[in-house]
Phi, psi and omega in degrees: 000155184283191203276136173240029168289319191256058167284317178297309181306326207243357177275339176300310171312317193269319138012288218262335153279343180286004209252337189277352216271129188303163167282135179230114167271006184238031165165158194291122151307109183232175163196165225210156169182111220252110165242145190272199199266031174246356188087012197252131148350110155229036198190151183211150157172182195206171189287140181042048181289344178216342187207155193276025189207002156296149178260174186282319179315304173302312140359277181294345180280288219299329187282354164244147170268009189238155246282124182225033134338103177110356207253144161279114177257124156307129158216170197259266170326144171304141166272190209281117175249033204169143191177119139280303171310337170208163197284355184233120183301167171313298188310313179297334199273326190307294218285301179311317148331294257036080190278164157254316212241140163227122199227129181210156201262330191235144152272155182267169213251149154273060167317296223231313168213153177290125171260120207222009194294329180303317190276316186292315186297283224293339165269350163265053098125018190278110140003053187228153224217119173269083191256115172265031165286325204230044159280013185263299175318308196295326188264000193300289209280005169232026192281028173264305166313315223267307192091000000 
């Protein structure tokens, strides 16, 4: 499993990507980050980082081939358990990696959709872990959403 002594470090990182993210009024500036069960980075990405309906998650899944049985990814956000824009959500792409870990900061607000990916990872057996120390970062780059 990655080191989770840095959990706070590396959920920060993805915090600190959501701030790259173009601004939207129709969806959260989030980032992401997959590390693997070695501790080593192996991925990164933010929301419409190539395209204006990419997620962050989805970003970052898309930059690696590699076998991510076991690995944990940070996300600033719950990921997405309701996705209009494309046919598959966060929590599936997540559950389809074979992710073991999910560790995020802000649950998402039903702004936009009922969020519920926490509940959906944690009933296919996925492992997640809510650090709301750094839900303020997590929520600064979508406080144009928020009022």
């Amino acid at each position: 499993m990655a080191d989770r002594v840095d959990d706070l470090g590396r959920l920060r990182i993805a915090c600190e990507l959501a701030a790259l993210c173009p601004p939207s009024e129709t969806a959260f500036s989030v980032g992401a980050v997959i590390v693997g069960t070695d501790g080593r980075e192996l991925a990164r990405g933010y929301s419409r980082e190539n395209d204006p309906h990419d997620h962050a998650e989805e970003s970052a899944l898309a930059k690696t081939a590699a076998d991510l049985t076991g690995t944990t990814i940070y996300s600033s956000l719950e990921p997405c358990a309701e996705r209009r824009s494309r046919p598959l959500t966060c929590s599936e792409l997540i559950l389809r990696a074979g992710i073991a870990r999910v560790v995020f900061a802000w649950r998402e607000p039903s702004l936009f959709v009922e969020g519920e990916g926490l509940e959906r990872l944690r009933a296919a057996g996925v492992e997640v872990v809510e650090l709301p120390a750094l839900a303020d970062l997590a929520r600064a780059p979508n406080a144009h959403l928020l009022g």
